[in-house]
N, CA and C atoms as a LAMMPS dump frame, in Angstrom:
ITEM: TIMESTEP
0
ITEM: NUMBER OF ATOMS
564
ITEM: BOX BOUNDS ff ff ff
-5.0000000000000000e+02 5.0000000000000000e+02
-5.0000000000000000e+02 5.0000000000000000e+02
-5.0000000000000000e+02 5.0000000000000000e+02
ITEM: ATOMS id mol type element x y z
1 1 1 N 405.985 -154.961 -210.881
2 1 2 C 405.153 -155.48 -211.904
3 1 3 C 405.952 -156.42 -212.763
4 2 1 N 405.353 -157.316 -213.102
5 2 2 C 405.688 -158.419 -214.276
6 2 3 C 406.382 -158.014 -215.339
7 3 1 N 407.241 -158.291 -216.064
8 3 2 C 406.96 -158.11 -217.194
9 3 3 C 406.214 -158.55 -218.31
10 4 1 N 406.136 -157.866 -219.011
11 4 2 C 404.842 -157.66 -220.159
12 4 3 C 404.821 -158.488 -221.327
13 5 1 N 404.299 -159.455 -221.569
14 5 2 C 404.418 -159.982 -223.095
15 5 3 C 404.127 -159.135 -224.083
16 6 1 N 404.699 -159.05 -225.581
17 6 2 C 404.372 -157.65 -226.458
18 6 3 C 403.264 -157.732 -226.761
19 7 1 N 402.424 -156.395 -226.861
20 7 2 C 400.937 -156.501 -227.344
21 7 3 C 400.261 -156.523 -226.277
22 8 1 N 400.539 -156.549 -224.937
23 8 2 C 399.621 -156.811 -223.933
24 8 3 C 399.662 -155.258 -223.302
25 9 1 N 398.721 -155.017 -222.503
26 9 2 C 398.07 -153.587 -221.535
27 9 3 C 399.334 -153.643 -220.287
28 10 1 N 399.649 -152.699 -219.959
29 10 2 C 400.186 -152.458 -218.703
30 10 3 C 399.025 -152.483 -217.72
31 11 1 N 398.216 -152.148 -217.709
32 11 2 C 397.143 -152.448 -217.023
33 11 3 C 396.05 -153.697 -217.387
34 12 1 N 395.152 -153.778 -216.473
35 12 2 C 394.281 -154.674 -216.993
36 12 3 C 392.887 -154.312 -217.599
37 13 1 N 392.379 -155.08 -218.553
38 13 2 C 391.496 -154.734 -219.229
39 13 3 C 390.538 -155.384 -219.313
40 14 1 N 389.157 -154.444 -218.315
41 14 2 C 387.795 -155.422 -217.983
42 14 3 C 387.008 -155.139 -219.73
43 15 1 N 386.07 -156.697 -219.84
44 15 2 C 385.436 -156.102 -220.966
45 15 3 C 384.083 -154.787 -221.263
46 16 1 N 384.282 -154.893 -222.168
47 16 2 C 383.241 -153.241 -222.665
48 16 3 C 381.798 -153.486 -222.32
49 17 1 N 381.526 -153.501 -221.506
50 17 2 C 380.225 -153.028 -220.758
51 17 3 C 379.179 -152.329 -221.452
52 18 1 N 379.675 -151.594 -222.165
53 18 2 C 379.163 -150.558 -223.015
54 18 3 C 378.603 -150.972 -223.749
55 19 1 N 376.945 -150.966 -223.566
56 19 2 C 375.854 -151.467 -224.989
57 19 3 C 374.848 -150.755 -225.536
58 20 1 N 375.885 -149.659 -225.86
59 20 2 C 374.93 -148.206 -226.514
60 20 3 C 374.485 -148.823 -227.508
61 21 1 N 374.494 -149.653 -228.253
62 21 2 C 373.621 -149.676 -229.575
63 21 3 C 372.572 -150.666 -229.125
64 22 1 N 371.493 -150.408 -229.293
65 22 2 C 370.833 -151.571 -228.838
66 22 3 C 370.363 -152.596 -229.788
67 23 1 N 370.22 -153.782 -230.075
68 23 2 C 369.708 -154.848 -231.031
69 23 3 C 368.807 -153.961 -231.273
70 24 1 N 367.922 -154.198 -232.996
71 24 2 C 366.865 -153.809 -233.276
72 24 3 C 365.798 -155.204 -233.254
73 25 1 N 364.377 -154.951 -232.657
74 25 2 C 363.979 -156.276 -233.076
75 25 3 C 363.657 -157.009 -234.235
76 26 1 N 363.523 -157.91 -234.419
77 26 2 C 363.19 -158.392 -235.861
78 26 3 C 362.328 -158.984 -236.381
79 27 1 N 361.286 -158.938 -235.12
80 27 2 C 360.159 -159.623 -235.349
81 27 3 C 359.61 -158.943 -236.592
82 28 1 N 359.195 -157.459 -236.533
83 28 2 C 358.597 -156.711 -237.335
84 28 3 C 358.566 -156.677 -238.713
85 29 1 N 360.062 -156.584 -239.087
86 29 2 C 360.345 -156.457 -240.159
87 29 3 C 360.625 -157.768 -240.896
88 30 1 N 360.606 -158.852 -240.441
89 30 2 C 360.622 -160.148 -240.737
90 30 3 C 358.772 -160.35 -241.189
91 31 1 N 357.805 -160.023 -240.097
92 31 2 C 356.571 -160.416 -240.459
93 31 3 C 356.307 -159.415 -242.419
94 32 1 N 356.622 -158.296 -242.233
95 32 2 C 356.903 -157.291 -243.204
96 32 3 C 356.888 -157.654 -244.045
97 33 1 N 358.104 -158.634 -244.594
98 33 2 C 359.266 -159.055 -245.773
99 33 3 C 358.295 -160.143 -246.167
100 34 1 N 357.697 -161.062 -244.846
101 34 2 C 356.579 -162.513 -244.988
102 34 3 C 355.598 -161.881 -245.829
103 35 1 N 354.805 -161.521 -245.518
104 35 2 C 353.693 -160.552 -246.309
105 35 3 C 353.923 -160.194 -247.588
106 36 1 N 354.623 -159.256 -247.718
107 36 2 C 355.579 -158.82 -249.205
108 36 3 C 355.189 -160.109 -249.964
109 37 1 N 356.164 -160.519 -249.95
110 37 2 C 356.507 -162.22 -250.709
111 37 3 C 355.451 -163.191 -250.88
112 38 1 N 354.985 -163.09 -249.752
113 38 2 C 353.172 -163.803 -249.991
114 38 3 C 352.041 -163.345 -250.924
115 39 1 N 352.165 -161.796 -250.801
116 39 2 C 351.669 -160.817 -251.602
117 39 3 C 352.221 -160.935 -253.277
118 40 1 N 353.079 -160.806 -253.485
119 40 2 C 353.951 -161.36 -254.508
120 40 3 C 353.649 -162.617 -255.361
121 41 1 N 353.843 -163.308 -254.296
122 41 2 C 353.475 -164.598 -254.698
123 41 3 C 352.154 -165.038 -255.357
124 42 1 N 351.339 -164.407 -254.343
125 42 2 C 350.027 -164.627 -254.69
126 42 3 C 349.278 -163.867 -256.204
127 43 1 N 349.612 -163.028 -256.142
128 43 2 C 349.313 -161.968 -257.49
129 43 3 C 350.102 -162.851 -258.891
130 44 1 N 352.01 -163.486 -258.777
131 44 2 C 352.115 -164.068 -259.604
132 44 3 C 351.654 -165.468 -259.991
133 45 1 N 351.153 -166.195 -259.032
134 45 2 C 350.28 -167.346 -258.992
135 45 3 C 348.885 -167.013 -260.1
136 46 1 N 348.868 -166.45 -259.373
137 46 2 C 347.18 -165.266 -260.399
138 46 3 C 346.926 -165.301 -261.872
139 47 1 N 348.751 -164.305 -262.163
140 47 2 C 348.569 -163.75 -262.929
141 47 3 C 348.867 -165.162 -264.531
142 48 1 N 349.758 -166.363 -263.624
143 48 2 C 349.745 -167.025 -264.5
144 48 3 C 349.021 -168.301 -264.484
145 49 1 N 347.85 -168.233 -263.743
146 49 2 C 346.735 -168.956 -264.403
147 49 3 C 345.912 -168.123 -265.118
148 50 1 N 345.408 -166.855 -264.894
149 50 2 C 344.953 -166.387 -266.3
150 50 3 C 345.596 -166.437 -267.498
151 51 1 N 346.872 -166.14 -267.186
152 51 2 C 347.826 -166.552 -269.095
153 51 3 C 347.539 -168.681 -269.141
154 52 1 N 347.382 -169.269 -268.159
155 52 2 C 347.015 -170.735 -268.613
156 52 3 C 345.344 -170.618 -269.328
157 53 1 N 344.599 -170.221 -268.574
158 53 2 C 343.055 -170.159 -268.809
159 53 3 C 342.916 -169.387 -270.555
160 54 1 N 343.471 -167.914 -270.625
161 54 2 C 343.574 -167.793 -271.998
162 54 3 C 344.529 -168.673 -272.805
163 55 1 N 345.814 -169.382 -272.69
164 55 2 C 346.238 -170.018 -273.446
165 55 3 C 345.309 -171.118 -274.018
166 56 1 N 344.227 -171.808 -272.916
167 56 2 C 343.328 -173.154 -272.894
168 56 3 C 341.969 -172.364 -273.807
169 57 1 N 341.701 -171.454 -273.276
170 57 2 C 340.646 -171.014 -274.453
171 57 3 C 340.797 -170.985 -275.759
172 58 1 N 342.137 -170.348 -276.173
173 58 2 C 342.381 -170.008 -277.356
174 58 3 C 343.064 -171.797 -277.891
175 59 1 N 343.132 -172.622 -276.968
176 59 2 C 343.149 -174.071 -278.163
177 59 3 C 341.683 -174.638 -277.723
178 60 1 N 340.522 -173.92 -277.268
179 60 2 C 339.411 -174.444 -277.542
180 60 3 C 339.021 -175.549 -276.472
181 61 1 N 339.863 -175.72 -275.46
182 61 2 C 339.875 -176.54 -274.358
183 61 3 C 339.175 -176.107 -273.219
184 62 1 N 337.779 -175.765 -273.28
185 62 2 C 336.502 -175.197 -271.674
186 62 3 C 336.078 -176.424 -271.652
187 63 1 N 334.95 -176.011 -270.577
188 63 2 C 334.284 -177.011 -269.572
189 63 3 C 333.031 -177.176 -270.677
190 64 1 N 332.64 -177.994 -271.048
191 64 2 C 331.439 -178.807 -271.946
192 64 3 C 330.14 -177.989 -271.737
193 65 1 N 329.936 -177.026 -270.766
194 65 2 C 328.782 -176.591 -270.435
195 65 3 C 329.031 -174.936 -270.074
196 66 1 N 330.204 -174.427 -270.578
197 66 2 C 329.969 -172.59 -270.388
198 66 3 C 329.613 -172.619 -271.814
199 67 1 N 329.865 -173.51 -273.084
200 67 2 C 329.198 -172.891 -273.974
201 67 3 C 327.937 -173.773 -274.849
202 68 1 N 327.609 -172.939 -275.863
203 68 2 C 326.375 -173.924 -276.759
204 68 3 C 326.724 -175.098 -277.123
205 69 1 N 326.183 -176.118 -277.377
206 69 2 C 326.992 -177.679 -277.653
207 69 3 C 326.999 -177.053 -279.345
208 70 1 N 328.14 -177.609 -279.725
209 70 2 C 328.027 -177.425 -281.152
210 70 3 C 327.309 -178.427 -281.849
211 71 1 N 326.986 -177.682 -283.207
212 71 2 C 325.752 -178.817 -283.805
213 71 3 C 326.516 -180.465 -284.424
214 72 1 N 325.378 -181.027 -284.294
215 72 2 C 325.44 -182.411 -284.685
216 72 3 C 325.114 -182.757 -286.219
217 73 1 N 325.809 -184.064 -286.356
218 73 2 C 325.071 -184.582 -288.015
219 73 3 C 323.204 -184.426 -287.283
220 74 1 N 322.856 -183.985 -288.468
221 74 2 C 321.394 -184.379 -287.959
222 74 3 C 320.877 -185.891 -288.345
223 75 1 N 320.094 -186.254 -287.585
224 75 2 C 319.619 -187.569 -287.296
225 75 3 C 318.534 -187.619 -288.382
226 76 1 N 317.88 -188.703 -288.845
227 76 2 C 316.884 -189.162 -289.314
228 76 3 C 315.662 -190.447 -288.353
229 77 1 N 314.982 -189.884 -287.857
230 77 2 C 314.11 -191.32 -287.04
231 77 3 C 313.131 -190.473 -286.86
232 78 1 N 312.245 -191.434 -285.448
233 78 2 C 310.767 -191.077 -285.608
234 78 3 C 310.464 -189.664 -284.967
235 79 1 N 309.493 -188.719 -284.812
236 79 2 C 309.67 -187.575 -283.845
237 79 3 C 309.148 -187.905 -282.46
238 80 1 N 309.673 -187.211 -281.384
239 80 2 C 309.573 -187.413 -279.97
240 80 3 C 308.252 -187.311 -279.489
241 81 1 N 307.839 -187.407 -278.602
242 81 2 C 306.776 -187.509 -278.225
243 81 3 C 306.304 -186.085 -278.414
244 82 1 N 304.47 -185.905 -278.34
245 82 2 C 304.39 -184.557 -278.347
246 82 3 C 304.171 -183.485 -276.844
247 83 1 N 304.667 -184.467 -275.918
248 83 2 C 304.994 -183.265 -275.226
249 83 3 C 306.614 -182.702 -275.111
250 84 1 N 307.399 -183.324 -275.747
251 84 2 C 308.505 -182.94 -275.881
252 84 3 C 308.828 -182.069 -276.813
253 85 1 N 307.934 -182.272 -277.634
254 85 2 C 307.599 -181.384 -278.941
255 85 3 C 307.175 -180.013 -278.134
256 86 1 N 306.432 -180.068 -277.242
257 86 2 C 305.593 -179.204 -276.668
258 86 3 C 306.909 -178.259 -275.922
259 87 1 N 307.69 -178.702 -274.798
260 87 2 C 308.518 -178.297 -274.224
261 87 3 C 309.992 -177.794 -275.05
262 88 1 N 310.09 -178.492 -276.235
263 88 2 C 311.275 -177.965 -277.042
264 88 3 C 310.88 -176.925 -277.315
265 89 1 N 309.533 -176.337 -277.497
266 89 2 C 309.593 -175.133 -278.598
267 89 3 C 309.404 -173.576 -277.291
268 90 1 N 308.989 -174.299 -275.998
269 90 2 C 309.642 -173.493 -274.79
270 90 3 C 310.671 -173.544 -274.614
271 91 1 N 311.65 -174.04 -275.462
272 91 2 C 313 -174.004 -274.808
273 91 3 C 313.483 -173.481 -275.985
274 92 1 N 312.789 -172.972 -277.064
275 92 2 C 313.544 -172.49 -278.257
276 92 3 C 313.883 -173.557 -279.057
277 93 1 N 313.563 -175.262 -279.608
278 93 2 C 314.192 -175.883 -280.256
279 93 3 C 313.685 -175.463 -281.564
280 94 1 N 314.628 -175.595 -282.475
281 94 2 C 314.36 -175.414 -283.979
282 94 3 C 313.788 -176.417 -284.862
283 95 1 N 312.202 -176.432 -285.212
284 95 2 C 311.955 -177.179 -285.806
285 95 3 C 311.253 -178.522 -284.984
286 96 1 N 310.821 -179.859 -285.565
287 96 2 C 310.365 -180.409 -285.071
288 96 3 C 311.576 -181.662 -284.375
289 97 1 N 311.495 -181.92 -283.162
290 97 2 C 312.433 -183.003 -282.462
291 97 3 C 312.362 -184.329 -282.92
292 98 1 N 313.387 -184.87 -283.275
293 98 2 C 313.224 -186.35 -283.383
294 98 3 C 314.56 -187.085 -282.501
295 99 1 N 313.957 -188.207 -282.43
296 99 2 C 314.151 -188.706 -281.619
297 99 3 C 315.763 -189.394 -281.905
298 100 1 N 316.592 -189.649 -280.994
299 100 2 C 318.044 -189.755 -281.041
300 100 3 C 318.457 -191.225 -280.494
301 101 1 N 318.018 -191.26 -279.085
302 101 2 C 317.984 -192.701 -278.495
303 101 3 C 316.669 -192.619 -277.292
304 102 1 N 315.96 -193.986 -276.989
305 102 2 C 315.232 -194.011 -276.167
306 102 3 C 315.462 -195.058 -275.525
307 103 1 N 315.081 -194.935 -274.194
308 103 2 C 315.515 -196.051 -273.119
309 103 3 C 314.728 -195.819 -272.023
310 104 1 N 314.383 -197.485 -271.503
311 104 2 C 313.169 -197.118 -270.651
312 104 3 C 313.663 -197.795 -269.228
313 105 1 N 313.953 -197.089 -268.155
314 105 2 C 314.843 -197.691 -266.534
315 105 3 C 313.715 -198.936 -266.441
316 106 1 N 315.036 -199.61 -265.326
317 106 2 C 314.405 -200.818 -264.235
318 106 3 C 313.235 -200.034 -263.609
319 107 1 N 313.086 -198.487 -262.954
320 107 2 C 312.028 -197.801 -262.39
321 107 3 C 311.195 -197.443 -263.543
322 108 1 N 310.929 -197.63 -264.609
323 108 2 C 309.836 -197.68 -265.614
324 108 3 C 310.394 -195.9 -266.015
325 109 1 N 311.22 -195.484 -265.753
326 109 2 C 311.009 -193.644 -266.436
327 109 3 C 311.765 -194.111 -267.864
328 110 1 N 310.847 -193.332 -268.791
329 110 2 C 311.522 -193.224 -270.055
330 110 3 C 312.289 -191.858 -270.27
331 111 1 N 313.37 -192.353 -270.973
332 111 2 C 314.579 -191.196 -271.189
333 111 3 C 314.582 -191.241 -272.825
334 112 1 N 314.208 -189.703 -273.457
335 112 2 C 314.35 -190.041 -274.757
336 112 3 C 315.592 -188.671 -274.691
337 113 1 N 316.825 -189.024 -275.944
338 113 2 C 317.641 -187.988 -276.228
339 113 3 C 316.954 -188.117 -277.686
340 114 1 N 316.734 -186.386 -277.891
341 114 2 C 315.949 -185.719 -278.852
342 114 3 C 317.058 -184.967 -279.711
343 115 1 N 316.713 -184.541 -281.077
344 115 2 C 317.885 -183.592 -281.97
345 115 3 C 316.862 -182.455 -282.436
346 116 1 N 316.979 -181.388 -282.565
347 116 2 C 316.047 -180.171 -283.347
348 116 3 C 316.874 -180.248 -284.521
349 117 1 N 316.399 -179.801 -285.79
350 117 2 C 316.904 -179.107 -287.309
351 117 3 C 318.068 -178.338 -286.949
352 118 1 N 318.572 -177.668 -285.705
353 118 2 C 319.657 -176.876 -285.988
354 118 3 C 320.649 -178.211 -285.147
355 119 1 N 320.639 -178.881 -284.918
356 119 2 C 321.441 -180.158 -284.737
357 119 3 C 321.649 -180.332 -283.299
358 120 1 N 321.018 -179.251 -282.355
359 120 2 C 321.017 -179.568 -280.809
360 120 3 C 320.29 -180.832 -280.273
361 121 1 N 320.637 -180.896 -278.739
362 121 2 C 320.085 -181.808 -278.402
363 121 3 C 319.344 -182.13 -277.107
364 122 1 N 318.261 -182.45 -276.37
365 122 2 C 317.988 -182.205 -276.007
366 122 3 C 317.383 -183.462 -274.852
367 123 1 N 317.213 -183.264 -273.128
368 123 2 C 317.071 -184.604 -272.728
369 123 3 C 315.269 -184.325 -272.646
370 124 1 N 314.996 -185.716 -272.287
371 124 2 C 313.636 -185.246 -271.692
372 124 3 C 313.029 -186.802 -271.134
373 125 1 N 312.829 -186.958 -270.249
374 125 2 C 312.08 -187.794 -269.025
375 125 3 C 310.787 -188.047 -268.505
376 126 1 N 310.117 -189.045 -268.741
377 126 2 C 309.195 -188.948 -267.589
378 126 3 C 309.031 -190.588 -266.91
379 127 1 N 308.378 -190.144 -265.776
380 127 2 C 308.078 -191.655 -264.985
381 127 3 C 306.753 -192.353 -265.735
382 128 1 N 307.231 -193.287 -266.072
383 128 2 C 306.508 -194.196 -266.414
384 128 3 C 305.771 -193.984 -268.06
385 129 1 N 306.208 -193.431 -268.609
386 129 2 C 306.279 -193.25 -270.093
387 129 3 C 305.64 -192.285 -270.571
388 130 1 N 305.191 -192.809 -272.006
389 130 2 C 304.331 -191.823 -272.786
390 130 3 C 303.164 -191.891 -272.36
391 131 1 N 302.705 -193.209 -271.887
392 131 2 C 301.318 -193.196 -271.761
393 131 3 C 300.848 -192.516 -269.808
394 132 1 N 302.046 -192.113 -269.36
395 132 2 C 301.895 -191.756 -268.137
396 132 3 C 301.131 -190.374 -268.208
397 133 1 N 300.892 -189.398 -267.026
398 133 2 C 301.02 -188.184 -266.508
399 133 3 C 302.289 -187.498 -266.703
400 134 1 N 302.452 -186.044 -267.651
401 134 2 C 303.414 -185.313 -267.632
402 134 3 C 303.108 -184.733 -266.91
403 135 1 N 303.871 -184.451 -265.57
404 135 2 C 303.847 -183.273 -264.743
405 135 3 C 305.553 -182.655 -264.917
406 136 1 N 305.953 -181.124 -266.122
407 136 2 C 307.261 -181.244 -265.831
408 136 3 C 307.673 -180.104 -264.457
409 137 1 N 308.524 -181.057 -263.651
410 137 2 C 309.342 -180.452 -262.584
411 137 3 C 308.929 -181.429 -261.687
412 138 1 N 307.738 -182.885 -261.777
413 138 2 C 307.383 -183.793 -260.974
414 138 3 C 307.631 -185.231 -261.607
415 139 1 N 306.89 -185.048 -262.356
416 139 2 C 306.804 -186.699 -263.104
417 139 3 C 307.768 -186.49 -264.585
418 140 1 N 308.107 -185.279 -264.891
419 140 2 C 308.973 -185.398 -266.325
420 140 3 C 309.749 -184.328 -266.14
421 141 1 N 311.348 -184.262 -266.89
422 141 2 C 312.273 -183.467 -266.851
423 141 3 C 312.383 -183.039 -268.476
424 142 1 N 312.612 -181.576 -268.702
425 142 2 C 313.16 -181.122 -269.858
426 142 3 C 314.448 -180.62 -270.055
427 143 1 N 315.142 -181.044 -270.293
428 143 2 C 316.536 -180.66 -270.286
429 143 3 C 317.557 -180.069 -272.031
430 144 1 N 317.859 -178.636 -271.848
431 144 2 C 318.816 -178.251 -272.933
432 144 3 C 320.316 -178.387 -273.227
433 145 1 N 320.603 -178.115 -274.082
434 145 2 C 322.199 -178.549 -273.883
435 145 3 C 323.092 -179.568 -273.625
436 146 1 N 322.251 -180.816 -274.05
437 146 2 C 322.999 -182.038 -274.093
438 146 3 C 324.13 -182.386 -274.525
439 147 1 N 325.064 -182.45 -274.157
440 147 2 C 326.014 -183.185 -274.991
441 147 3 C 326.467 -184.419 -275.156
442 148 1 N 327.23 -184.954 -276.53
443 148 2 C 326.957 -186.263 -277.02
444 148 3 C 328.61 -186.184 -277.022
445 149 1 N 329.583 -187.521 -276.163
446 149 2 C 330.438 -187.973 -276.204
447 149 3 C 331.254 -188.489 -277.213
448 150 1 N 330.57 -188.502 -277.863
449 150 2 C 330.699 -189.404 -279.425
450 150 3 C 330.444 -190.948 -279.35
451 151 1 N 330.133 -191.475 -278.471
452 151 2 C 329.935 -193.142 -278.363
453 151 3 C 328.461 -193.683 -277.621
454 152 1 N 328.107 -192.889 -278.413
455 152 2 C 326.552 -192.772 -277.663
456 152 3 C 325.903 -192.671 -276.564
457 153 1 N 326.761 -191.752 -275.763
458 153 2 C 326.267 -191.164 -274.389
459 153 3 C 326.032 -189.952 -274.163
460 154 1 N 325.04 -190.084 -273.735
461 154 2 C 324.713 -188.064 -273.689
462 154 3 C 324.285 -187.645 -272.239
463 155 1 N 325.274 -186.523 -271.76
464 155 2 C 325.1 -185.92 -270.939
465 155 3 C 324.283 -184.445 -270.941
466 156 1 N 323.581 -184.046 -270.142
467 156 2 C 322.664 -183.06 -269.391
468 156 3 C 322.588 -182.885 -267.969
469 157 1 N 322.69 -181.158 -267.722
470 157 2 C 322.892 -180.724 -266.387
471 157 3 C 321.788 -179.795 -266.04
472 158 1 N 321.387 -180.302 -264.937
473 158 2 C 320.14 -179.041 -264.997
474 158 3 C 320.527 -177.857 -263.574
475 159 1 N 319.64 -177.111 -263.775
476 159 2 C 319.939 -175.889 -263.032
477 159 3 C 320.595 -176.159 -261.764
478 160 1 N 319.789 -176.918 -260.762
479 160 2 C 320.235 -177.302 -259.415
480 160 3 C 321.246 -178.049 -259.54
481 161 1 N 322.075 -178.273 -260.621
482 161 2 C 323.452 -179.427 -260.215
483 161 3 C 323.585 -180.541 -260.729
484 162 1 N 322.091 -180.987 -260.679
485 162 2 C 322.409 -182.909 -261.083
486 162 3 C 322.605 -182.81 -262.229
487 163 1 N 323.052 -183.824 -262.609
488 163 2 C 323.611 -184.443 -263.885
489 163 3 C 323.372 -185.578 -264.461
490 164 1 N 322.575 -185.745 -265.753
491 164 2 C 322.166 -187.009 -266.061
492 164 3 C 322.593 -187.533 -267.216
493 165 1 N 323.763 -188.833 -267.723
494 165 2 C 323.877 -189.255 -268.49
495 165 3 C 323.324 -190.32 -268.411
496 166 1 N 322.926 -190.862 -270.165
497 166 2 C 322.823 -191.793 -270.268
498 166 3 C 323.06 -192.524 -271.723
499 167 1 N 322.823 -193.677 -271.805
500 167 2 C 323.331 -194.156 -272.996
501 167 3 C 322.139 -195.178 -273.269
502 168 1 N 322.736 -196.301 -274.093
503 168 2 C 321.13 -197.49 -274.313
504 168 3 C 321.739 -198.396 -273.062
505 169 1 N 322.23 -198.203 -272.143
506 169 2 C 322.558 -199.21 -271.233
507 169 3 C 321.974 -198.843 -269.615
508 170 1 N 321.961 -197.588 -269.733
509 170 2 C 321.518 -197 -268.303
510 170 3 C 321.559 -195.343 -268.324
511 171 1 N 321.085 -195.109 -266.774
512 171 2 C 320.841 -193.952 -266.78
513 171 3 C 321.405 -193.404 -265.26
514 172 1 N 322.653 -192.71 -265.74
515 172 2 C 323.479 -192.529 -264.189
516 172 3 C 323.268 -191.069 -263.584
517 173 1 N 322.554 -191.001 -262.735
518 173 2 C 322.017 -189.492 -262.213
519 173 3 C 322.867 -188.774 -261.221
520 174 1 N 324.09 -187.74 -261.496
521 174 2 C 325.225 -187.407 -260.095
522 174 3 C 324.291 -185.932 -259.97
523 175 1 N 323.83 -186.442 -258.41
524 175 2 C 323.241 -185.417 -257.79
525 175 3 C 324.534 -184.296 -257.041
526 176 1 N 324.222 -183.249 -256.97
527 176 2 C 324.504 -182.003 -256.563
528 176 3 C 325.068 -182.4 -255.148
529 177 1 N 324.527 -182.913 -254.457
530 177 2 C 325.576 -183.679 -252.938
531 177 3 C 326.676 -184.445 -253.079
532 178 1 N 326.914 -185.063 -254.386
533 178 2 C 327.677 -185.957 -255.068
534 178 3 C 327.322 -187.229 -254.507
535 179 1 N 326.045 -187.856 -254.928
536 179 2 C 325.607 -188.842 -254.473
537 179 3 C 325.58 -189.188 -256.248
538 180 1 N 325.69 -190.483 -256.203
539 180 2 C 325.342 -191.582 -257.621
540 180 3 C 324.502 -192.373 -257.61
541 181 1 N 323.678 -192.307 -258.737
542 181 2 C 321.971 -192.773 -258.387
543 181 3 C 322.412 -193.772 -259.86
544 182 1 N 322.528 -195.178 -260.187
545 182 2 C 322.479 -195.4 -261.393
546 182 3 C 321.111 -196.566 -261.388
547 183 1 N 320.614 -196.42 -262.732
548 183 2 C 319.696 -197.434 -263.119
549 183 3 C 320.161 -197.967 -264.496
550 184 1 N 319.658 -199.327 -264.417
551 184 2 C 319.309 -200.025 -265.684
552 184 3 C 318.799 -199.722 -266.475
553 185 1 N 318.802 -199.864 -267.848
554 185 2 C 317.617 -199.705 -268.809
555 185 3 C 318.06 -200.24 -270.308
556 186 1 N 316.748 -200.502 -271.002
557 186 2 C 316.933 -200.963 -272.218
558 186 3 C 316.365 -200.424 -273.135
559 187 1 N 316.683 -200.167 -274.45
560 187 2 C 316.539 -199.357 -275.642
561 187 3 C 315.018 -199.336 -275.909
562 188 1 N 314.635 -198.868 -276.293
563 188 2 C 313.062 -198.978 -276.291
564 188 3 C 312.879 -199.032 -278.09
């Protein structure tokens, strides 16, 4: 036999074969840990848009329409027509309506924005005027809860979605499909 460099086997040495331990897999506990953390995540995502949503409430910052419009200077002019008169006091308005702005479309519908005594405001529509057919839910719309921009535009939303502002310049209708319907019109 050879001699031996120090540190080396007198014999030879095949490697260890031996693979008693077996890998564990890791798929499992990897999907596990994913979940966790997603879970986690998701709950603290959560938890701090409700602390944004109460921070935004409490400086008075909602959506224009979860609450009552707050009241207005009250107006002085002529009173609204009397079927609007008629329909305000189904809708609870206070007092008798007068009239705020009126405007009559390129399609002949008159749009009057109305005020009650407690300073709300109110829309109301029909095709082809005062001297037309009120049919409301066909030929005329009554609408509560207007709100006024401050620059003389007033918006109203009615049950199904649409949305109708208008001002003395026109009358822009965003339907519920998000379609935009605008017309012309002039102050009446």
């Amino acid at each position: 036999m050879d001699r031996l460099e120090p540190g080396c086997h007198p014999e030879p040495v095949a490697p260890l074969d031996d693979h008693s331990q077996q890998r564990r897999p890791l798929f499992f506990p990897v999907v596990i840990a994913t979940v966790l953390l997603t879970i986690i995540g998701m709950i603290g995502g959560y938890l701090l848009g409700e602390e944004r949503n109460r921070s935004e409430d409490e400086r008075g910052s909602r959506d224009p329409f979860d609450a009552a419009p707050a009241p207005l200077e009250l107006v002085d002019g002529p009173l609204c027509p009397e079927q609007t008169q008629k329909a305000g006091s189904l809708y609870g308005a206070s007092g008798d309506l007068v009239e705020v702005l009126r405007v009559r479309t390129v399609r002949k519908t008159v749009v009057w924005i109305c005020q009650d005594r407690a300073g709300l405001l109110y829309y109301h529509a029909n095709k082809g005027g005062t001297d037309a057919e009120w049919i409301e839910g066909k030929t005329a719309l009554f609408l509560g809860g207007v709100e006024d921009d401050g620059t003389g535009r007033y918006t109203a939303r009615a049950v199904d979605g649409n949305v109708f502002t208008v001002d003395g310049a026109g009358l822009v209708i965003r339907h519920a499909d998000g379609r935009a319907e605008e017309q012309k019109a002039v102050r009446e």
